[in-house]
NUSE-251560 format. One line per 3 residues: number of its first residue (from 1); their letters; for each residue x, y, z of C-alpha. Coordinates in nm, 4 decimals. Layout:
BEGIN
NUM = A = X/Y/Z; ... .
END
This chain:
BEGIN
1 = XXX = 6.0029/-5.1999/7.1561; 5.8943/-5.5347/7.1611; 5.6191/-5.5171/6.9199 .
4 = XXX = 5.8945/-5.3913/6.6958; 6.1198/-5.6909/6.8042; 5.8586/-5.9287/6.7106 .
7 = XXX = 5.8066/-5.7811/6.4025; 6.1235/-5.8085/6.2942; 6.1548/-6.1589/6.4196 .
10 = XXX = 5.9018/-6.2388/6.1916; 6.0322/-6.0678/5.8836; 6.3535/-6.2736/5.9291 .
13 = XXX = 6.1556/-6.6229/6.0014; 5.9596/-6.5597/5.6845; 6.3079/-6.4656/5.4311 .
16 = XXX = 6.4735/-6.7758/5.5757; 6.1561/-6.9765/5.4509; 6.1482/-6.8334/5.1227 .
19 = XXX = 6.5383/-6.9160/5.0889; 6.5180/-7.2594/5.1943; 6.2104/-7.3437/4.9694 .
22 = XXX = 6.1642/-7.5203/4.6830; 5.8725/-7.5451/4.4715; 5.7509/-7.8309/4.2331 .
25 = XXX = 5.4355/-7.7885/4.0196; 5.1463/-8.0084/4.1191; 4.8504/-8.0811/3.9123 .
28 = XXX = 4.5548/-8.2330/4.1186; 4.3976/-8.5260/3.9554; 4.0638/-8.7585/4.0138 .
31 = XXX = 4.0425/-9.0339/3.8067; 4.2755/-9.2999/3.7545; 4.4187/-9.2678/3.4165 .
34 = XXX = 4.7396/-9.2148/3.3261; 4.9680/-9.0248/3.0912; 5.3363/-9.0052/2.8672 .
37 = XXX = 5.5826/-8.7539/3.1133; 5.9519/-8.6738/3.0677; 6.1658/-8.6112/3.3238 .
40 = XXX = 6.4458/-8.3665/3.3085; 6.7695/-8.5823/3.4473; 7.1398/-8.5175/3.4714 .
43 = XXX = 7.4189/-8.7901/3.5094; 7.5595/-8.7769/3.8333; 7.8094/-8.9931/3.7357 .
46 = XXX = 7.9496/-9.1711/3.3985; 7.6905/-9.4722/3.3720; 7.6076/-9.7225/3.0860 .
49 = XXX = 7.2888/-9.6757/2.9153; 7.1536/-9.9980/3.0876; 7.1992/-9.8364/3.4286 .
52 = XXX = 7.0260/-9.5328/3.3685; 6.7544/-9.7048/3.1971; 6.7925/-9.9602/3.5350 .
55 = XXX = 6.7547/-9.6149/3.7940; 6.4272/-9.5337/3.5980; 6.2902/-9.8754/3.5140 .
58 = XXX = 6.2318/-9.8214/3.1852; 6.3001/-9.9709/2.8586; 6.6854/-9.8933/2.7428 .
61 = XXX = 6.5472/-9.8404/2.3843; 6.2614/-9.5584/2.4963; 6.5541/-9.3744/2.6455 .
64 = XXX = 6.7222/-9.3602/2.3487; 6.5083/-9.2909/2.1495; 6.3202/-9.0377/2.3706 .
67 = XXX = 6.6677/-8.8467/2.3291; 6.7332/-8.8748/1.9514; 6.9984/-9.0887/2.0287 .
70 = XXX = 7.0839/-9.3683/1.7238; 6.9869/-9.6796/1.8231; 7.1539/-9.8673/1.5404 .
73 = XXX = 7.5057/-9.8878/1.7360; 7.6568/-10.2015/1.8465; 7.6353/-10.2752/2.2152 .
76 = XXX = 7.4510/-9.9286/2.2332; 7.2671/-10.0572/2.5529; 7.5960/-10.0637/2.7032 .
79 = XXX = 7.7358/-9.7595/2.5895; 7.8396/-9.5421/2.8740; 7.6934/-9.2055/2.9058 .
82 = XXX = 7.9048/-8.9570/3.0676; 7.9206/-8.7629/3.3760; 7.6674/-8.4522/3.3539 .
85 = XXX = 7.4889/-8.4918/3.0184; 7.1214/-8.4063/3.0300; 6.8671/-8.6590/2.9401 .
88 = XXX = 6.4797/-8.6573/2.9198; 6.3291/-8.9821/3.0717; 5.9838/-9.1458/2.9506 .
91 = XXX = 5.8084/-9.1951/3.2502; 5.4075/-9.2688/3.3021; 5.2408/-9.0434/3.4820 .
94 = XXX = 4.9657/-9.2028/3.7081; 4.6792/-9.0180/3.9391; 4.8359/-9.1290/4.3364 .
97 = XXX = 4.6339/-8.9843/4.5693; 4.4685/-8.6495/4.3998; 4.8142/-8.5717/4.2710 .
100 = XXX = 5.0226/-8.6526/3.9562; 5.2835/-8.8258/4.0007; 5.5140/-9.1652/3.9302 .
103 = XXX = 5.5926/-9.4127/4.1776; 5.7074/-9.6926/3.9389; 6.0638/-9.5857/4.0548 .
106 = XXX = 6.1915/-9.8284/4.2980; 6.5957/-9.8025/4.4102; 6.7584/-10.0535/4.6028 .
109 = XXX = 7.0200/-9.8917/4.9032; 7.3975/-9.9138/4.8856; 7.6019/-9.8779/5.2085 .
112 = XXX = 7.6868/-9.5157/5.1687; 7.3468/-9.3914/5.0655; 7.1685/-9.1436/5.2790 .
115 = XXX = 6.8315/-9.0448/5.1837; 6.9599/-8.7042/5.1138; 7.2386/-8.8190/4.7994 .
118 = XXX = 6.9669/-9.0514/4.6799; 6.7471/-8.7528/4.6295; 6.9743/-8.4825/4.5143 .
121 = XXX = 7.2732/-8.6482/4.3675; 7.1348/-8.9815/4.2434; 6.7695/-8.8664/4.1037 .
124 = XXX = 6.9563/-8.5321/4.0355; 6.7096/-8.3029/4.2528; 6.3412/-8.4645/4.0752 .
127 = XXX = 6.2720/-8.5982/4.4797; 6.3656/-8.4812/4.7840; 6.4826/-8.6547/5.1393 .
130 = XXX = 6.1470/-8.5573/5.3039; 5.9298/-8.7179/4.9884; 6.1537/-9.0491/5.0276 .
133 = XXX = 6.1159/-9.0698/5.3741; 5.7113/-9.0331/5.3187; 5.6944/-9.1854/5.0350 .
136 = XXX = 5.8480/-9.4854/5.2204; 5.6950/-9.4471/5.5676; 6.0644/-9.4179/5.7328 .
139 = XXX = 6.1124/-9.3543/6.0912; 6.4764/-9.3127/6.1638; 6.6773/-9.2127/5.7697 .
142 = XXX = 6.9719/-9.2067/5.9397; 6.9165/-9.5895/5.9115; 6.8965/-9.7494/5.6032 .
145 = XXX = 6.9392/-10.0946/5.5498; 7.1553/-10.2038/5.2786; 6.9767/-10.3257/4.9723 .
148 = XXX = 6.6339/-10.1479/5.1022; 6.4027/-10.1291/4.8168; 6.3030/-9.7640/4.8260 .
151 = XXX = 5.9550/-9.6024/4.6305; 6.0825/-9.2963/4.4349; 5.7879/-9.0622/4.4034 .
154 = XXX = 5.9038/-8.8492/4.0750; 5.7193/-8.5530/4.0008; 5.5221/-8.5281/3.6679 .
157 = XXX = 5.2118/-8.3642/3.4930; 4.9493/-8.4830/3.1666; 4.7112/-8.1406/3.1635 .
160 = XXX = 4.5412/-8.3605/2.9493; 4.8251/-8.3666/2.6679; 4.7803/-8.0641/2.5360 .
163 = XXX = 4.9185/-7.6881/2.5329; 4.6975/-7.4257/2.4554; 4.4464/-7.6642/2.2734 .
166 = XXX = 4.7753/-7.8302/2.0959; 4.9522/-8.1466/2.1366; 5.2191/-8.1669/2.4312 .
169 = XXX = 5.4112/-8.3377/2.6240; 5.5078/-8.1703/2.9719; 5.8973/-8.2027/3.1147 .
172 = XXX = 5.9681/-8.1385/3.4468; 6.2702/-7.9857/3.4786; 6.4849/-7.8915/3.7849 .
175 = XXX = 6.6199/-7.5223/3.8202; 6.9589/-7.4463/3.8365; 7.1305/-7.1663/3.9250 .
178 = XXX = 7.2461/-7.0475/3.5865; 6.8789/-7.0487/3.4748; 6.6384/-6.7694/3.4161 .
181 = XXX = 6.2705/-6.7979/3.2893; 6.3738/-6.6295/2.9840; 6.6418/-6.8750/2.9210 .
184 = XXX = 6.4257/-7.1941/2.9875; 6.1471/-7.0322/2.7688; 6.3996/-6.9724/2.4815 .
187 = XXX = 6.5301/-7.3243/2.5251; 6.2576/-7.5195/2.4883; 6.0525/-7.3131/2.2269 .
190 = XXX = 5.8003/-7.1553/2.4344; 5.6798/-6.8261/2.5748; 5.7750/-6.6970/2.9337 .
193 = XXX = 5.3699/-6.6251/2.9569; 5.3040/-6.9820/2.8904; 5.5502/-7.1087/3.1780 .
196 = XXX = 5.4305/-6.8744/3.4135; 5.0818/-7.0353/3.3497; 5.1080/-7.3554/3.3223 .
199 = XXX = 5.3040/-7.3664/3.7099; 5.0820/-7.0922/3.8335; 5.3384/-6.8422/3.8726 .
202 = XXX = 5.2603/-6.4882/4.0436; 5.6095/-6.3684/3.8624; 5.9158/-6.4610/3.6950 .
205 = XXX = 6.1420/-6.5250/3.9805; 6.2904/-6.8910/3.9888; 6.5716/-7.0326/4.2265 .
208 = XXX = 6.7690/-7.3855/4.1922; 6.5756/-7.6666/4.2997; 6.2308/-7.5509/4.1822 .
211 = XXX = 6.0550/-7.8079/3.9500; 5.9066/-7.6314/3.6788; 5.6594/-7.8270/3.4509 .
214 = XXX = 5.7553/-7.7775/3.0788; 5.4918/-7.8124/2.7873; 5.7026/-7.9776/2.4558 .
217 = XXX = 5.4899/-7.9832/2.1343; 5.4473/-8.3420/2.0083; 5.3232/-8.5427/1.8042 .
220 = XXX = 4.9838/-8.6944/1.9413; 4.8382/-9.0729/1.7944; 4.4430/-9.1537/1.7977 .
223 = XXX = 4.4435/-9.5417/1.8505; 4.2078/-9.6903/2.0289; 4.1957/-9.7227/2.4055 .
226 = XXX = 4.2472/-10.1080/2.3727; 4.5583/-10.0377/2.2220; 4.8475/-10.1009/2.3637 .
229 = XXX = 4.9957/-9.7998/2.3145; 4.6706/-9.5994/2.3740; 4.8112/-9.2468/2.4392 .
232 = XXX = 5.1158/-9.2400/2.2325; 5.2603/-8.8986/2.2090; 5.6397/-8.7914/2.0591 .
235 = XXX = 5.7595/-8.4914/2.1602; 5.8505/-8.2275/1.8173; 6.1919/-8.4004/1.6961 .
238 = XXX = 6.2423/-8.7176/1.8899; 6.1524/-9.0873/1.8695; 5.9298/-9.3752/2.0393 .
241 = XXX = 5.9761/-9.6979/2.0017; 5.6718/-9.9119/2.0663; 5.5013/-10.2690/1.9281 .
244 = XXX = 5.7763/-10.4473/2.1214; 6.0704/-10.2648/1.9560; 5.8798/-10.3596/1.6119 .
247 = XXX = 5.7824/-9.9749/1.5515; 5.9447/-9.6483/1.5359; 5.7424/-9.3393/1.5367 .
250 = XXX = 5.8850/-8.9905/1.4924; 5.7634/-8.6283/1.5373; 5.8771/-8.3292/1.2845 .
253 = XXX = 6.0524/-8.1551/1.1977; 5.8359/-7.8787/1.0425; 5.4948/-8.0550/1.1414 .
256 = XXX = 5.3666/-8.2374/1.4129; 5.2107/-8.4866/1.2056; 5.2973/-8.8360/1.4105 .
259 = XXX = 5.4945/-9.0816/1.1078; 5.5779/-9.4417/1.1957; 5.7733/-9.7478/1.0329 .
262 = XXX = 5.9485/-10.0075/1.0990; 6.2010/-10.0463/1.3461; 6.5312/-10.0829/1.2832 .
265 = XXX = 6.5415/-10.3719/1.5102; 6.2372/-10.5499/1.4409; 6.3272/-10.9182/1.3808 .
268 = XXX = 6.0017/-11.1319/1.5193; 5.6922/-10.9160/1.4548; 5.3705/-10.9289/1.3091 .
271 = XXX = 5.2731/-10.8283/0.9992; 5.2808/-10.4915/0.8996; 5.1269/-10.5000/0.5590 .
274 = XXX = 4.8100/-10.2905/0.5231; 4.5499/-10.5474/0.3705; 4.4623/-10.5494/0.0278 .
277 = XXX = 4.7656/-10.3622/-0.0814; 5.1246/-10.4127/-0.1566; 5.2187/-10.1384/0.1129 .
280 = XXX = 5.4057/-10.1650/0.3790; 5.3875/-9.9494/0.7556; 5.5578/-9.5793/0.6483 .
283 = XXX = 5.4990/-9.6767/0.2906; 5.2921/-9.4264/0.0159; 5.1924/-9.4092/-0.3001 .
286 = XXX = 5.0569/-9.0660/-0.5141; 4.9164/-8.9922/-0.8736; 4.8994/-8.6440/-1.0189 .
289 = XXX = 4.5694/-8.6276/-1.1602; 4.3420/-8.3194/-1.2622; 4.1909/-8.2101/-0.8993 .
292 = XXX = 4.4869/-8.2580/-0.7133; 4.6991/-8.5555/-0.5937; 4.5427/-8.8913/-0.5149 .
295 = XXX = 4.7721/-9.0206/-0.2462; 4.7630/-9.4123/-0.0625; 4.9344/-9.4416/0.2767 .
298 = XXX = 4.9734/-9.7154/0.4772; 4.9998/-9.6172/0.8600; 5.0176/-9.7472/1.1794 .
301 = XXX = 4.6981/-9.7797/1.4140; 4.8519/-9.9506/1.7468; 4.9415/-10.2481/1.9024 .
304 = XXX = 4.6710/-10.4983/1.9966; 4.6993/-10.8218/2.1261; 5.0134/-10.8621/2.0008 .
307 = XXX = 4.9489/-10.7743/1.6752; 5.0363/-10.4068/1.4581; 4.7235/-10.2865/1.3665 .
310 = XXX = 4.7854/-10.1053/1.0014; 4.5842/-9.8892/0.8275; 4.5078/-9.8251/0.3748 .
313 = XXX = 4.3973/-9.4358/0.3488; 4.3152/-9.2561/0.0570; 4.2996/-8.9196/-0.0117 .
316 = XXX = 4.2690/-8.6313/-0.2307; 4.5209/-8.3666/-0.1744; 4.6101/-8.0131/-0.3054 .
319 = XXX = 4.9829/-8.1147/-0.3430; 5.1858/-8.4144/-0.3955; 5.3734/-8.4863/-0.0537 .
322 = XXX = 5.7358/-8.4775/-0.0662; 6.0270/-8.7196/0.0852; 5.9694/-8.8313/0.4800 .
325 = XXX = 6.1889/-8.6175/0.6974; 6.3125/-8.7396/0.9821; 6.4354/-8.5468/1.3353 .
328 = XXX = 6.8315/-8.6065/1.3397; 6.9722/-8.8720/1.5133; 7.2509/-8.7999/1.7725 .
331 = XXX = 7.5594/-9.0160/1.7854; 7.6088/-9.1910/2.1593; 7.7326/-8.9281/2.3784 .
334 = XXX = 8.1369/-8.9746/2.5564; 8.1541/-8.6455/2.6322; 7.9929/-8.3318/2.7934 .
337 = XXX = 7.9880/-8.0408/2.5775; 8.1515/-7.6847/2.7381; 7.7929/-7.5183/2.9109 .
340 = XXX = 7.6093/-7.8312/2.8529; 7.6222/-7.9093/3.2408; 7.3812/-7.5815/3.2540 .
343 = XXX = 7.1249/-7.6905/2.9815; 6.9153/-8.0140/2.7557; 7.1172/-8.2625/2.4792 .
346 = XXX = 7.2278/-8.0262/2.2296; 6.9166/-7.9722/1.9744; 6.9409/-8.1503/1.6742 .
349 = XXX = 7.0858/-7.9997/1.3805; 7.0512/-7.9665/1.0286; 7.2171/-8.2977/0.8365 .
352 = XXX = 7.5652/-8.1920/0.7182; 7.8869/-8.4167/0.6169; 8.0677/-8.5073/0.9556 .
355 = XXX = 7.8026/-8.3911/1.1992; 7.7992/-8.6781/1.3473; 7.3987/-8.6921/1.2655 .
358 = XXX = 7.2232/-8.9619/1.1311; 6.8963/-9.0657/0.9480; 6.6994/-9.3834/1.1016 .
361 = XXX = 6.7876/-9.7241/0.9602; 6.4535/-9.9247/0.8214; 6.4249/-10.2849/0.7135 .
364 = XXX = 6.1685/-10.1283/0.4433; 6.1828/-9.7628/0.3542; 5.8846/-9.5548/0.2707 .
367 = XXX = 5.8261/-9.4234/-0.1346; 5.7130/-9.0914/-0.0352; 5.5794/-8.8964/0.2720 .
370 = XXX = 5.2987/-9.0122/0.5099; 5.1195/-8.7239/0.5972; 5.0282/-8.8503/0.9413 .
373 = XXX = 4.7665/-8.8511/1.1742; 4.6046/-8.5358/1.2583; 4.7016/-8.3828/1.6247 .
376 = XXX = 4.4400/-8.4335/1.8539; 4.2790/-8.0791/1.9931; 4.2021/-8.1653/2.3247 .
379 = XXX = 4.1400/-7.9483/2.5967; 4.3691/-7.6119/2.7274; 4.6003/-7.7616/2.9933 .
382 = XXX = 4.5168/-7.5603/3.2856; 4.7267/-7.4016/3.5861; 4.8598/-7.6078/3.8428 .
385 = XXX = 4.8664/-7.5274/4.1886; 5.2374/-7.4718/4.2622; 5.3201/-7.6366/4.6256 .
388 = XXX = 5.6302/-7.5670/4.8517; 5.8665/-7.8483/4.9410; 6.0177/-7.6908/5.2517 .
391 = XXX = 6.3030/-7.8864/5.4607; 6.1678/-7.8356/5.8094; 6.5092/-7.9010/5.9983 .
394 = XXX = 6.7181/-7.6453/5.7831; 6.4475/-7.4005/5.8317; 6.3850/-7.4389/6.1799 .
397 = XXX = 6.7832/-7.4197/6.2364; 6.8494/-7.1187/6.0687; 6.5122/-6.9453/6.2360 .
400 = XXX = 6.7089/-7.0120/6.5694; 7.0228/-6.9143/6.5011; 6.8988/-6.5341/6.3334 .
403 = XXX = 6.6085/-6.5858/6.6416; 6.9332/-6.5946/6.8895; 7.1380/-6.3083/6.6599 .
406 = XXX = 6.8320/-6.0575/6.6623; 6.7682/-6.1129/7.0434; 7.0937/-6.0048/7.0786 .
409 = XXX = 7.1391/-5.7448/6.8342; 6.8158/-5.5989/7.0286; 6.9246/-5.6738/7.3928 .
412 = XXX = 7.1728/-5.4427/7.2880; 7.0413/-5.1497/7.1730; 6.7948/-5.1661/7.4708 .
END
């Protein structure tokens, strides 16, 4: 009888652990280098683009434009978001300690913060209390001193920028309970197969608070690795802005062929005139002739010592290229769409009168198409090892309290 007691004990110590558990995918790491991540955030409360942008330390404009969002509105860095929309977050993603992660997140304390609404109402589930408090080497978090500066380790993954040998860009994403695998797959354009391997899942099963890693096809740029921007990668139909807010580069839609221009706020930049040519950044020429279609591009190469590196191409081609599209651009947000607490921005949709979608603004507009820079096939991301986040006191207290039920359940029966 008390074999089987013990037995059972165990059963119920082990199903209280897998209830209280989390799990966030981790991807080991050995160098020092350092990669483009999103994060998958929701508003906890209404907050002005600025403050967001402020909670991430990041660049207002990358937000933006990491989101589709037109960047041509007055004020639009103080444009308030509301309450519960979903945003993706440029973030770097640096090598700390064998692990991928970010810990360029610092947040100062207010007096009613607790370590636990930092992490799950503030950074909307990315961290939790325990990571804070290690992160941050804190005794006592019932004590926090009032304008503490706190490191916020967010979680993130590179798998060397690339999804089964194609471009990517990986979200992490926090589950929530309306989710399924399916659903997440479906959302975000990729296979429940993929998911499963890329977080190194055994199954499909999912619960709220597990961090799932999320491949996004983008658009990947070759410059050089003195560049500036050395790494450059837009997911499939957002923006980056980049060159000190004196380029905008776009991904798709219907290619991931990487296309950039001119911002529509550059005002004190370098030249961006391809030498020995009339062209401009985004700008082409073509010329039917009898072998195909001779077509002149002038494209963007990075941003070095302050300067926009351009570059003249010619090629021969089977067909002409057509107009540049551009990904739709999403009016500033003021309210939360009915189910959109559950899921992304709303996708962009096709251009239509009234839907509130725009095309980006240039101070010089390209003749024709650019067809881009080529992705770059690097290696398969491989899977991560998926780690447990467990909260040791809610765990331990629950044990107890089925521990103290079951003894007496069994006392019983003896």
């Amino acid at each position: 009888m008390r074999s089987s007691k013990t037995i059972i004990l165990f059963l119920i110590f082990i199903n209280v652990v897998a209830f209280v558990t989390s799990k966030s995918t981790i991807e080991p790491c050995s160098n020092n280098d350092s990669c483009n991540a999103l994060l998958g955030y929701t508003l906890y409360t209404d907050l002005k683009v600025s403050e967001v942008a402020s909670l991430f330390q990041i660049d207002p404009i990358a937000l933006l434009t990491a989101n589709s969002i037109d960047i041509s509105y007055p004020d639009i860095e103080n444009h308030i978001l509301p309450s519960q929309y979903f945003l993706k977050i440029p973030i770097t993603c640096s090598c700390v300690d064998g692990i991928r992660k970010s810990v360029s997140t610092h947040y100062k304390t207010r007096p009613s913060d607790t370590l636990a609404s930092i992490a799950d109402s503030i950074y909307s589930g990315l961290v939790s209390a325990d990571q804070i408090k290690e992160a941050n080497s804190i005794q006592d978090p019932s004590v926090l001193d009032v304008g503490q500066s706190l490191v916020v380790p967010l979680p993130c993954t590179c798998f060397n920028g690339t999804d089964n040998s194609l471009p990517a860009i990986y979200l992490s994403y926090v589950v929530l309970e309306i989710d399924t695998l399916v659903g997440i797959a479906s959302r975000y354009s990729t296979t429940i197969t993929d998911l499963m391997n890329v977080n190194a899942m055994g199954n499909p099963a999912i619960k709220a608070g597990d961090i799932l890693a999320v491949p996004l096809p983008a658009c990947a740029s070759k410059f050089p690795r003195y560049a500036f921007d050395y790494g450059l990668i837009v997911p499939n139909g957002s923006y980056a802005i980049t060159a000190s807010h004196c380029v905008q580069c776009s991904c798709g839609p219907g290619n991931l062929d990487l296309y950039c221009m001119p911002a529509s706020l550059a005002v004190s930049c370098s030249s961006m005139q391809c030498k020995n040519s009339n062209l401009m950044l985004g700008n082409v020429t073509w010329a039917r002739s009898s072998a195909g279609c001779n077509v002149t591009s002038c494209s963007y190469g990075g941003y070095v010592n302050g300067s926009i590196v351009t570059t003249l191409s010619t090629s021969l081609q089977p067909r002409c290229p057509g107009p540049q599209e551009f990904p739709p651009l999403l009016a500033p947000p003021t309210t939360v769409n009915k189910g959109s607490i559950f899921s992304p921005a709303p996708a962009p949709a096709p251009l239509s009168a009234g839907s509130g979608t725009t095309v980006p603004k240039t101070t010089v507009l390209p003749t024709t198409g650019l067809p881009g820079l080529p992705p770059v096939g690097g290696p398969m991301g491989g899977a991560s090892a998926a780690c447990s986040l467990v909260n040791p006191l809610a765990t331990s207290l629950i044990a107890v309290v089925l521990y103290l039920f079951a003894d007496l359940m069994m006392s019983m029966s003896l």
